[in-house]
Residue, then its C-alpha position, 0 to 999 in steps of 0.5 A: x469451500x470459502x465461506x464469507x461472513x463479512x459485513x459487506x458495509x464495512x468492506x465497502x467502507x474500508x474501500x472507500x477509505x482506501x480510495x480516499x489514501x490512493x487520491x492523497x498520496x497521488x496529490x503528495x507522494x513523498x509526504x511518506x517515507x521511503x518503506x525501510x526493509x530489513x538488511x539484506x533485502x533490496x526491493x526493485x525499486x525505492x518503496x514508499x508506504x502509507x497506511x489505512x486502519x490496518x492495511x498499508x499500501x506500497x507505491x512508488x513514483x516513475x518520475x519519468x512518466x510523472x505517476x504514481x504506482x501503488x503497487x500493492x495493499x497489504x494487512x499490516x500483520x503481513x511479512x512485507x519480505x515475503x511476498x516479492x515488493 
């Protein structure tokens, strides 16, 4: 059985800030570089990354639809290669 004991506030918080990075790599998404994955391992598509306090968000632009996808948020502890990118 899960047993939470997080501190909701800081939760909320940390979503907040997320939010606040989403809104900034949208208004500027090459500001960042482009995320350098270890050799060998090829992503489908050219990653960007920006990071937040511990956890670092994945996105990539469609420059044909002109958006910005964020593909995925992940703790920075985590192996990035693991986890198909």
């Amino acid at each position: 059985m899960y047993s939470y004991s997080g501190d909701e506030g800081h939760a909320d918080t940390t979503l907040d800030s997320l939010e606040k990075l989403f809104d900034t790599i949208c208004r500027n998404p090459y500001a960042h570089a482009v995320y350098q994955f270890p050799r060998g391992y090829t992503p489908l598509h050219k990653y960007r990354s920006a990071h937040y306090g511990r956890y670092k968000a994945f996105y990539w632009t469609d420059k044909e639809r002109e958006v910005v996808l964020i593909y995925r948020v992940r703790h920075i502890v985590s192996d990035f290669t693991r986890a198909a990118l």
